[in-house]
C-alpha positions in Angstrom: -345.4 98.9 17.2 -347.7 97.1 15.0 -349.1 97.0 11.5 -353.0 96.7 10.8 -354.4 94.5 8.3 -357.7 94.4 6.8 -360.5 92.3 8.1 -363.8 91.3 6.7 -366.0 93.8 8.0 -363.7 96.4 7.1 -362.3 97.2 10.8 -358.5 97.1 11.2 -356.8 94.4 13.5 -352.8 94.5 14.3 -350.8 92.1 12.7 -347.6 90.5 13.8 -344.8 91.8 11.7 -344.6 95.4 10.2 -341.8 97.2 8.6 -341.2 100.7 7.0 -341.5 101.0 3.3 -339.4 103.3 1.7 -340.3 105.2 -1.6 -337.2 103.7 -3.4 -337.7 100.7 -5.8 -338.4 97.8 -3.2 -338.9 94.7 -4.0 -341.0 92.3 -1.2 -341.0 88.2 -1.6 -343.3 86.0 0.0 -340.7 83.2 0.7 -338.6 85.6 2.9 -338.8 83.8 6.5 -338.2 87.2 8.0 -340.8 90.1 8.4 -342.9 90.6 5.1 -342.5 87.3 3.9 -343.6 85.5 6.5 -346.4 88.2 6.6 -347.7 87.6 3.3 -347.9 83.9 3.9 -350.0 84.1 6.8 -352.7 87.5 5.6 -356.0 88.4 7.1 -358.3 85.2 5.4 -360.0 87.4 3.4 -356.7 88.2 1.5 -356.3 91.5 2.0 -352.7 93.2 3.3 -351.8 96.6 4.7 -347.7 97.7 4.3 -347.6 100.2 7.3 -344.1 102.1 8.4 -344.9 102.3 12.1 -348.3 102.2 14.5 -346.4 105.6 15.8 -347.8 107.5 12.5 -351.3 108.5 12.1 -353.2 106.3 9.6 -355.7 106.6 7.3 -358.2 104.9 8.9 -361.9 106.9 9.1 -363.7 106.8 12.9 -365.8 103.8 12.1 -362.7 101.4 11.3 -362.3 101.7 7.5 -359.6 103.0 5.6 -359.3 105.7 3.8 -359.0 105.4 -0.2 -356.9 107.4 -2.1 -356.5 106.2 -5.5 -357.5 102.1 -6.9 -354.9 100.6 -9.5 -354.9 97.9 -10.7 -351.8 95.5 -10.5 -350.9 93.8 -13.8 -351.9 90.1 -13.4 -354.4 91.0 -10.6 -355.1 92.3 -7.6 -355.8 95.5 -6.8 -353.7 98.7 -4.7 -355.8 101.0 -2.8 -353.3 104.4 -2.8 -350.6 105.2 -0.3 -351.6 106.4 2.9 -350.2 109.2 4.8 -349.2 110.6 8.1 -350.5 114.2 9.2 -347.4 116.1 7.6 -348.5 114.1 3.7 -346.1 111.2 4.1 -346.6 108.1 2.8 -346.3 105.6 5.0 -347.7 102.5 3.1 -350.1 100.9 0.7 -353.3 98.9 1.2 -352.8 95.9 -1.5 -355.4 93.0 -2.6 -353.8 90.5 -4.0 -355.2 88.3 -6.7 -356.8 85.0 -5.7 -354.0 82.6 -4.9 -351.5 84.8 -5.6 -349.0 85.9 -2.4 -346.5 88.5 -4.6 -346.3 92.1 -3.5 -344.8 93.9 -6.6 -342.5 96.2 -6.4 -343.6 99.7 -5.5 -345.0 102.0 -8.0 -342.8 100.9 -10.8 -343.5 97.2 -10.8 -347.3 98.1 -10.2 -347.5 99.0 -13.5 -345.4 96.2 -15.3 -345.5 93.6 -13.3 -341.7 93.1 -13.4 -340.7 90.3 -10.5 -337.1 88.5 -9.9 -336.9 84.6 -9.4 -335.6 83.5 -6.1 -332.0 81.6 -6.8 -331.3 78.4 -5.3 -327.8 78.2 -3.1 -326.7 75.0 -2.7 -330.0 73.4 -2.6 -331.2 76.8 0.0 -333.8 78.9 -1.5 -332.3 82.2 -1.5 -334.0 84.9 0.6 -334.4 88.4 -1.5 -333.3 91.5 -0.1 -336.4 93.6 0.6 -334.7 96.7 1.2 -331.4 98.2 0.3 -329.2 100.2 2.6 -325.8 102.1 1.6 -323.6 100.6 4.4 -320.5 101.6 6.1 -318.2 99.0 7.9 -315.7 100.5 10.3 -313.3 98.2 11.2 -309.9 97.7 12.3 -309.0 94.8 10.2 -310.7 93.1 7.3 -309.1 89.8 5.7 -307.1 89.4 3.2 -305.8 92.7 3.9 -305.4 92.6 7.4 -306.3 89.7 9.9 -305.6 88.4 14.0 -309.0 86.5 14.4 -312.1 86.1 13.6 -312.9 89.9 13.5 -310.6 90.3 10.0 -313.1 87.2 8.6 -316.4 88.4 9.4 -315.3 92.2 8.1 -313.5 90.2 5.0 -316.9 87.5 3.9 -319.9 89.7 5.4 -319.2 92.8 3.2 -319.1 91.0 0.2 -322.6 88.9 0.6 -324.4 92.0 1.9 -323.2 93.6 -2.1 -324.1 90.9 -3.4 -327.7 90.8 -2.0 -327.9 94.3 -3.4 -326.1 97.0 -0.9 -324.0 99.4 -1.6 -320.8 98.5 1.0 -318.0 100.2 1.7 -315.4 98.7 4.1 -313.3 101.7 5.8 -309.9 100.3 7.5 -306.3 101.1 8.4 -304.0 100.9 5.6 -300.9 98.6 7.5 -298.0 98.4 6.2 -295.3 96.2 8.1 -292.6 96.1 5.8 -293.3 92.8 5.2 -295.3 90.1 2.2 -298.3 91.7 3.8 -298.1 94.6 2.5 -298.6 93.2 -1.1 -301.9 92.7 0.1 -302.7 96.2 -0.7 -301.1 96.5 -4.4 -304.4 96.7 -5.8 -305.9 99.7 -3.6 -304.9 103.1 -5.4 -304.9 106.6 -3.6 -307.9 108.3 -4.0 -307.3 112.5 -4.8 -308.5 113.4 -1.6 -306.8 114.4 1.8 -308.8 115.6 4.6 -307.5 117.2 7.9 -309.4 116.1 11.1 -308.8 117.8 14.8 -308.0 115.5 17.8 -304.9 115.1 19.6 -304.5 118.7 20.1 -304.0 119.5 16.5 -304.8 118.9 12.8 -304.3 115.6 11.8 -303.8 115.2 8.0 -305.1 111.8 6.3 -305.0 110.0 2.9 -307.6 107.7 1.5 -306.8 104.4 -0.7 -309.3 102.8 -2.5 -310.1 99.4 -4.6 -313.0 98.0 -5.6 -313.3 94.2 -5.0 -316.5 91.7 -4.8 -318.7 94.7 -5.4 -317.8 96.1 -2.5 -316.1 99.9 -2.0 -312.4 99.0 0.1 -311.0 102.2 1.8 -307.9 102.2 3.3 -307.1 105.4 5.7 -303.6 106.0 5.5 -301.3 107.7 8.0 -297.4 107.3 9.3 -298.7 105.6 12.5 -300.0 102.2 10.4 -296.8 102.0 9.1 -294.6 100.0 11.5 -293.7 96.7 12.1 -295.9 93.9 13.7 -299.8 93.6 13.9 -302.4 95.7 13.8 -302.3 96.4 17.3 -298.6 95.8 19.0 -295.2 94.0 18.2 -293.5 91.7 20.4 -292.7 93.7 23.2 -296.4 94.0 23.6 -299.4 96.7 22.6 -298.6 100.2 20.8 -298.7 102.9 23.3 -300.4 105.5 20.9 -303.4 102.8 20.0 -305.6 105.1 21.3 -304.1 107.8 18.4 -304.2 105.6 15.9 -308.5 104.1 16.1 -309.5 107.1 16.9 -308.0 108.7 13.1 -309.9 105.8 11.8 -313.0 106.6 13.6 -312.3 110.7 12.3 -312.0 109.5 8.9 -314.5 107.1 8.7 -317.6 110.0 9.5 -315.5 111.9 6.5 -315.3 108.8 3.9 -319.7 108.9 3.4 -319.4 112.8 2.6 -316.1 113.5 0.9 -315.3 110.1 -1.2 -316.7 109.9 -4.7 -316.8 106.1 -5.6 -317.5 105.3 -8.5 -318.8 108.6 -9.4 -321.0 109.5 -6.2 -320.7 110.0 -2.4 -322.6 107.6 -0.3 -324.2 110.2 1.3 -325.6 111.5 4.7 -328.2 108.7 4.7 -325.6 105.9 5.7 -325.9 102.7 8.2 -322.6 102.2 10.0 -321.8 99.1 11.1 -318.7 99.8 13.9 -316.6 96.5 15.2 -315.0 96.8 18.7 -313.9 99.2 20.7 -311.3 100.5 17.8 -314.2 101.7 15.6 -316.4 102.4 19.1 -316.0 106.5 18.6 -318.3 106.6 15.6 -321.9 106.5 17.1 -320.5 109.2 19.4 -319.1 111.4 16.8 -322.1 111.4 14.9 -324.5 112.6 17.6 -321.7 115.1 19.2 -320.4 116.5 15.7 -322.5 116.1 13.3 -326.1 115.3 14.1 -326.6 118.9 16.3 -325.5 120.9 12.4 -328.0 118.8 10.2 -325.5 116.1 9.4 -326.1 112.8 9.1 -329.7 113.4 11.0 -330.8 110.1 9.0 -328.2 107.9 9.5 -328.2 104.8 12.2 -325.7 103.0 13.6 -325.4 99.2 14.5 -321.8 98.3 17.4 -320.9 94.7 16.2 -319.4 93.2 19.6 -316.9 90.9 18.7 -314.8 90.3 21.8 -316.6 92.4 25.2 -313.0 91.6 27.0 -311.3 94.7 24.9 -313.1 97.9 25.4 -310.4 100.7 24.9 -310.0 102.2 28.3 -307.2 104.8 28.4 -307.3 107.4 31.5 -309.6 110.0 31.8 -306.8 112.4 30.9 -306.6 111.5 27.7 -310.1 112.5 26.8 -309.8 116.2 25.5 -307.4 114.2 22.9 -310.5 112.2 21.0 -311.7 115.7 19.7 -315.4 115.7 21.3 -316.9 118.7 23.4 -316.2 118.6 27.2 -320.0 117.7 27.8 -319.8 114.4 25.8 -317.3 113.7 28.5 -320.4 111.4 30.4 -320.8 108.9 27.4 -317.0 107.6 28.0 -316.2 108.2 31.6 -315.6 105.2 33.5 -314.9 104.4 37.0 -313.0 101.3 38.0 -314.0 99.5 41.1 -312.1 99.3 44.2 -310.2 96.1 43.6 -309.1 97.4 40.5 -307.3 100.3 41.0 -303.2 100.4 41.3 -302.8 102.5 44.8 -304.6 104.1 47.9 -305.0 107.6 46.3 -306.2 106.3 42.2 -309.7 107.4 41.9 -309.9 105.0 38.9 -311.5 107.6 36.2 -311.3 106.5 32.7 -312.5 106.8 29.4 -313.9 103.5 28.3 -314.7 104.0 24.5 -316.7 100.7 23.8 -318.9 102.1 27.0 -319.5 104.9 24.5 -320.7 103.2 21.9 -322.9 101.1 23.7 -324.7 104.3 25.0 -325.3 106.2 21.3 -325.6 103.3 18.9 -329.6 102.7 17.8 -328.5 99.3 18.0 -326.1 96.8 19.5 -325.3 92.8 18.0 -323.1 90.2 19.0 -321.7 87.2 16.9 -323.8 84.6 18.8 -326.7 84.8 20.5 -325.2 83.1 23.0 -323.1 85.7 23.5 -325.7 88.3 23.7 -327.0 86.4 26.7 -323.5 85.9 28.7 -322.8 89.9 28.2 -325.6 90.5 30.3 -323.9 88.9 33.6 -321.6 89.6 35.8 -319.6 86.8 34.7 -319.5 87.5 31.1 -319.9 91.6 30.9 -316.5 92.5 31.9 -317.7 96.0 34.3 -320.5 96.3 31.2 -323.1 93.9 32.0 -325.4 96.5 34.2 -324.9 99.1 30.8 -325.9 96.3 28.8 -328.9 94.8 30.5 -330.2 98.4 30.2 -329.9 98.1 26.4 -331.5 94.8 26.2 -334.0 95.6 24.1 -331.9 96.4 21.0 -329.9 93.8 21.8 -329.4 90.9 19.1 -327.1 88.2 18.6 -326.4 86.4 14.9 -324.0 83.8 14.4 -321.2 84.3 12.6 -320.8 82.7 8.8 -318.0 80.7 6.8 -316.1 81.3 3.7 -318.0 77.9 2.1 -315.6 78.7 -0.8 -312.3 79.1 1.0 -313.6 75.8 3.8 -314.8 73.4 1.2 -313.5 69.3 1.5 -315.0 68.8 -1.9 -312.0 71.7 -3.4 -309.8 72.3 -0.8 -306.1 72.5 -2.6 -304.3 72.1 0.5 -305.8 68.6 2.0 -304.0 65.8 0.0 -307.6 64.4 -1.1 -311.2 66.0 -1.4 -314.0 64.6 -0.1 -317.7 65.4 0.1 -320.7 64.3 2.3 -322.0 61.9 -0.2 -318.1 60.4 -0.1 -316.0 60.3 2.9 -313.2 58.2 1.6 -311.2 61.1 1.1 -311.0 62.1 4.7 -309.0 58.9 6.2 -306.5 59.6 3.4 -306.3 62.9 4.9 -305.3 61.5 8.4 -302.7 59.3 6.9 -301.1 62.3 5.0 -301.4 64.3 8.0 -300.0 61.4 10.0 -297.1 60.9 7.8 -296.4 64.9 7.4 -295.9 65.4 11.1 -294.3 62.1 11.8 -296.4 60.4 13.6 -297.1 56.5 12.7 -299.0 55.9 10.7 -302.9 54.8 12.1 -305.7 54.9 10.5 -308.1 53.7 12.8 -306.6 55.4 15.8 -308.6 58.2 17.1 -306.7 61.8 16.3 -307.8 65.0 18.1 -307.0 68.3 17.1 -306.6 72.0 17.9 -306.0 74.9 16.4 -305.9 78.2 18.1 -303.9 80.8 20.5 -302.5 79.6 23.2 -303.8 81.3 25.9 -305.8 81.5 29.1 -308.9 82.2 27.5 -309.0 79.2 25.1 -308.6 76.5 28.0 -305.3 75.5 26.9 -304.4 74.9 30.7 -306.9 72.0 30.9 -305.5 70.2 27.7 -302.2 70.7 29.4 -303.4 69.1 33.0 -305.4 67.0 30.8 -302.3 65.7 28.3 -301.1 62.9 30.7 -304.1 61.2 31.4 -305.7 61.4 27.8 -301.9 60.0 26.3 -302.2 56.9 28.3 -304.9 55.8 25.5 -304.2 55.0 22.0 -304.7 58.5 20.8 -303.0 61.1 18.7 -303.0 64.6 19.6 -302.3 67.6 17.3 -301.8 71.2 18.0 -300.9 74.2 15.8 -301.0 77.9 17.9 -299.0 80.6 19.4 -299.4 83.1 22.3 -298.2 82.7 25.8 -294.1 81.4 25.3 -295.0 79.1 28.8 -297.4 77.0 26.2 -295.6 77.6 23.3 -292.4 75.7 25.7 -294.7 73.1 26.9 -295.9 72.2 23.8 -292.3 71.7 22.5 -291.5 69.5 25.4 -294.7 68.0 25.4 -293.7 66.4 21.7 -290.3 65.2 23.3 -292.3 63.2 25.7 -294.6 61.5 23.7 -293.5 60.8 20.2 -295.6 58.3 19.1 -298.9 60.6 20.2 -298.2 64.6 20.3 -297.2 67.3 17.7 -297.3 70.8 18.5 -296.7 72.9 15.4 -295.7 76.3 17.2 -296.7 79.5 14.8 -300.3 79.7 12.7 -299.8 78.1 9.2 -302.8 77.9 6.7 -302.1 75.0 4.7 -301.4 73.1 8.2 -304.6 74.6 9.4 -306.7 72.9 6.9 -305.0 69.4 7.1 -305.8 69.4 10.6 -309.2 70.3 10.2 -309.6 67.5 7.5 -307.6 64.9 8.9 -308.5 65.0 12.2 -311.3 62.9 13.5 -312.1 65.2 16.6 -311.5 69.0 17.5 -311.2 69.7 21.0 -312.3 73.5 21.7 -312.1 74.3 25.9 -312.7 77.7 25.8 -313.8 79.8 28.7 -315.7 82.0 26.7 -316.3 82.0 22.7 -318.0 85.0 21.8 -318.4 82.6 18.3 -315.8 80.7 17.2 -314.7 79.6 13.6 -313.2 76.7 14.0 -315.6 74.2 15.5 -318.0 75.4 12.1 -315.1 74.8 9.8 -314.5 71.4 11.7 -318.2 70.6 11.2 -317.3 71.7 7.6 -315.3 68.8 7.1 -316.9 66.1 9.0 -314.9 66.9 12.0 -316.6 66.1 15.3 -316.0 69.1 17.6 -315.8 68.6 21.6 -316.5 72.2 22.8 -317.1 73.9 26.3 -320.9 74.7 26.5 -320.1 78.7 25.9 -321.4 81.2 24.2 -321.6 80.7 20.1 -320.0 76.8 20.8 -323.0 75.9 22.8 -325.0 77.7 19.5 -323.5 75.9 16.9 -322.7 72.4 18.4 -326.0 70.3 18.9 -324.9 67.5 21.5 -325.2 63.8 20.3 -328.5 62.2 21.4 -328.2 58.2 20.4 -331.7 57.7 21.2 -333.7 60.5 19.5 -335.8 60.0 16.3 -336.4 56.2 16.4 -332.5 55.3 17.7 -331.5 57.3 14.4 -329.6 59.9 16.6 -329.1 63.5 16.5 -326.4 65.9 17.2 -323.1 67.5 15.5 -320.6 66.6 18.5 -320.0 66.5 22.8 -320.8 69.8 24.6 -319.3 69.6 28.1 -319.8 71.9 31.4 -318.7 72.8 34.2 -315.0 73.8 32.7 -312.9 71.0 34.1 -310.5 68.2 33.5 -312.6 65.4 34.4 -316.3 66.7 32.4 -314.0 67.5 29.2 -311.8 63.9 29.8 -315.1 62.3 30.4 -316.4 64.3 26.6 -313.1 63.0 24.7 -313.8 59.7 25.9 -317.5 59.1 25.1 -316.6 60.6 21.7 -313.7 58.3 21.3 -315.6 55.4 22.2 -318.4 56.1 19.8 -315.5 56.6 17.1 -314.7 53.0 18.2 -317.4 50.9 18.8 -320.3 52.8 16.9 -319.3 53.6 13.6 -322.8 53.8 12.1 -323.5 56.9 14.8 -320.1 58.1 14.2 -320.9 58.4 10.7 -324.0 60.1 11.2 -322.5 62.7 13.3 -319.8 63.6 10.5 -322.5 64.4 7.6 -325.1 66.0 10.1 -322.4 68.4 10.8 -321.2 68.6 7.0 -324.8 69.6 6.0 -325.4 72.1 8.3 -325.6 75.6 7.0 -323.1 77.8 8.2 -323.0 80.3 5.5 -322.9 84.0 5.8 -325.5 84.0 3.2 -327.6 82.6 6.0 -326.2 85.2 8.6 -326.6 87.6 6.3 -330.9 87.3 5.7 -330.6 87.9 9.5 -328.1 90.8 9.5 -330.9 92.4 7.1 -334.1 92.3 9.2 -331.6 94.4 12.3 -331.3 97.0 9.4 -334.5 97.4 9.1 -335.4 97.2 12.7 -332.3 100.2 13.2 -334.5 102.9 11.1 -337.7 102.1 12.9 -336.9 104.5 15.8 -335.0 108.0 15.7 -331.4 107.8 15.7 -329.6 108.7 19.3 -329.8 112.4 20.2 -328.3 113.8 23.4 
């Protein structure tokens, strides 16, 4: 819909951007570069604005084009508001405001009317800082959030986004399992006390009785659900004789506990209330938008809340057979927002009818919105190739479908502070990195070469992150005066040739079997090139963390690599050259060989370009402060519309 702003003659015209207004104390910037702010820069010529919820909404606008005036106050400093106007049931649904000659700064409402109070942007590392227009009280559901609990990138984004969002001015609360493995992990969780309040939640064919723990971190709320089946050895999802069978059991408690938390849990004195945006990651936290418009929205609950599905990783969707739905504790008629049918080819014998319940399937269907972590990755979920059975469901939703890079932890992946790299270095000073290759060098036994190119990786070792091609690849590359570094774990046939593969070639290979931090981050810093082969990326952290520390990545043109990675152009902007690193496709030996050796080659002979590479990527913003402006505007675009009703 669009909003109307006021032209000369006193007629109404639409404008570009709209958004709601909400009665609460709201504060609007013209430097924002999303929605308002961009607005405000670019008003009718005659100066005057309109701040309309929705074109949906009757106006105030007479027959012959002109608005209607309520009331005329004037705004301290200048300009001038012209009352609220109001929908046919008395709300109000915006203000008509005259600025003051040269003056683009829409006050906040009502209060700062009258006193003209403002707040100054702040500057973040050189980045004007984008002020939250509105605030929300938000609810991530998640089944891991770092440090507490962490496999991938999912326990990052649900460890760093939280605690920008608070400090842009939300009210966050971060509801997740409370593991405990019987292992140093489970320090992790020494400063999360247990709140006074059990509830008892139906599924599984009985009462299921639950425990909340609670600290407050960063600004943000923690919640820990606690129950017997989080306490057991391993990860958050299996052990090593592969998944746990009752995982099924165990996300949808969370999912139970997490419509509760809102209602029951006083924080800091008060509930957060009906009027709540959940934010639900994967298919583990995928029952929420479906409990809320199957339990609670038919009995007056939660009628105002909204819900956004954060896809993290399409591949894992929570399908368990259709027998095992009575167990999630919905009504027999929800039973169409999960069922799934497999295909043919995918069934295990002549008489399987291949009926499921696919719980991500039934999330996409109720959420008000859906996002991905790249909008690569948006894109690719869409196809056949990349939507896993999905990509029909999701086409249909394409219209409240966004994607928004992930972030980085710029305090935790910093070269100018990092304690673990054996010296810092910045953009404006690079000496510091070749004496992290040396130390790396030296630490894993290899001789000792400064000027020899050294490639790195760092992730699991699996189909799905191309390791077979660097393992075809391996031979071939070797017979150059390389160095190659790997640190993973996953699939014991890698982990074996790995181990083998450092017998071979001594002078050229580690392979650091297992994840290790501290080895993580000398990698990162003293590697000149990180090779990333993925089949699919639905972001990746590691070629932004590379790019961090004037790393070149070498990626597979996929999903959020092919976002973040600008390819190398020698020959744009006067022969100055532009581009963060190689992006190579189709997925094969030879295009990434061919990649490796361009880049190696330009680490060689070109050290001028080389260098320019390294701080292009080092200055690029990859903050979640960044991802979180973004984030913001798909908050306001979830309240626009009605939340999902059956």
């Amino acid at each position: 819909m669009e909003s109307l702003c006021i032209v000369g003659n006193g007629g109404v015209s639409p404008c570009q951007s709209f958004t709601r207004l909400e009665t609460t104390n709201v504060s609007f910037r013209p430097r924002a570069q999303l929605g308002f702010g961009r607005f405000v820069r670019e008003r009718c010529k005659d100066g005057n604005l309109v701040i309309a919820r929705s074109g949906r909404s009757e106006v105030g606008n007479s027959k012959d084009g002109n608005f209607a005036v309520e009331n005329e106050k004037e705004v301290k400093g200048g300009g001038l508001i012209l009352g609220p106007e109001r929908d046919a049931s008395g709300s109000v649904i915006g203000f008509n405001l005259i600025p003051p000659p040269g003056d683009g700064e829409v006050l906040k409402s009502h209060k700062d009317a009258t006193t003209g109070g403002t707040e100054e942007a702040v500057d973040i590392e050189g980045v004007e800082k984008v002020q939250t227009r509105v605030t929300y009280s938000i609810v991530f559901v998640t089944s891991e959030a770092a440090p507490y609990s962490k496999t991938g990138g999912l326990g990052d984004v649900c460890g760093s986004l939280p605690i920008v969002l608070a400090a842009r001015g939300h009210r966050v609360m971060v509801v997740s399992p409370r593991y405990l493995h019987g292992g140093q992990a489970d320090k992790n969780y020494a400063g999360a006390s247990e709140l006074d309040c059990h509830i008892k939640v139906y599924c599984f064919g009985g009462e299921q009785e639950i425990a909340f723990f609670h600290e407050y971190r960063d600004g943000v709320d923690w919640v820990f659900v606690d129950h017997p089946s989080y306490h057991r050895p391993g990860n958050p999802y299996g052990d090593s004789h592969g998944a746990f069978g009752d995982n099924q059991f165990r996300f949808t408690l969370l999912c139970h506990a997490a419509c509760e938390a809102p209602l029951v849990l006083p924080l800091g004195g008060y509930t957060y209330g009906e009027k709540c945006l959940f934010l639900v990651n994967d298919w583990h936290a995928g029952l929420v938008p479906v409990l809320l418009a199957s339990k609670y929205r038919p009995y007056g609950v939660y009628k105002d809340a909204r819900t956004i599905l954060v896809i993290h990783n399409l591949a894992h969707q929570g399908v368990e057979p259709a027998a095992t739905y009575p167990n999630l504790g919905l009504a027999s008629e929800w039973y169409g927002a999960l069922g799934w049918v497999f295909p043919t080819w995918a069934r295990t014998h002549a008489l399987d009818t291949g009926e499921a319940v696919n719980v991500l399937k039934g999330a996409i269907v109720t959420v008000d919105r859906i996002l991905t972590v790249s909008k690569g990755y948006a894109w690719e979920i869409t196809t056949v190739e990349g939507g896993y059975g999905l990509h029909e469901l999701l086409s249909s939703r394409r219209s409240v479908l966004n994607g928004i890079t992930n972030g980085i932890d710029i305090g935790e992946w910093n070269p100018s502070s990092d304690k673990h790299i054996a010296s810092n270095y910045s953009v404006d000073d690079l000496s510091g990195k070749v004496q992290c290759k040396i130390a790396l060098q030296k630490e894993l036994g290899l001789p000792i070469k400064p000027d020899c190119p050294l490639i790195g990786f760092i992730g699991r070792l699996d189909y799905q992150k191309g390791i077979d091609l660097i393992r075809w690849a391996i031979p071939e590359l070797l017979e150059d005066d390389v160095q190659f570094v790997m640190l993973g774990s996953g699939d014991p046939l890698y982990e074996d040739w790995m181990r083998a593969t450092e017998s071979t070639y001594r002078d050229k290979f580690r392979g650091w079997v297992g994840f290790n931090i501290p080895i993580s981050h000398k990698i990162t810093a003293g590697a000149d090139i990180l090779l990333m082969p993925s089949r699919f990326e639905p972001c990746g952290l590691n070629q932004l963390y590379a790019m961090r520390y004037g790393t070149v990545p070498v990626v597979h043109g996929t999903g959020g690599l092919r976002d973040t990675v600008q390819a190398f152009d020698p020959y744009s902007k006067g022969g100055l050259g532009e581009g963060t690193g190689w992006i190579f496709s189709p997925l094969s030996k030879e295009s990434m060989l061919a990649a490796l050796r361009v880049a190696i080659m330009t680490y060689r002979d070109h050290k001028s370009s080389w260098e320019g590479i390294m701080k292009r990527g080092m200055e690029k913003d990859s903050t979640w402060e960044n991802a979180a402006v973004q984030y913001e505007q798909v908050f306001e675009w979830a309240f626009i519309d009605p939340p999902y009703i059956n």
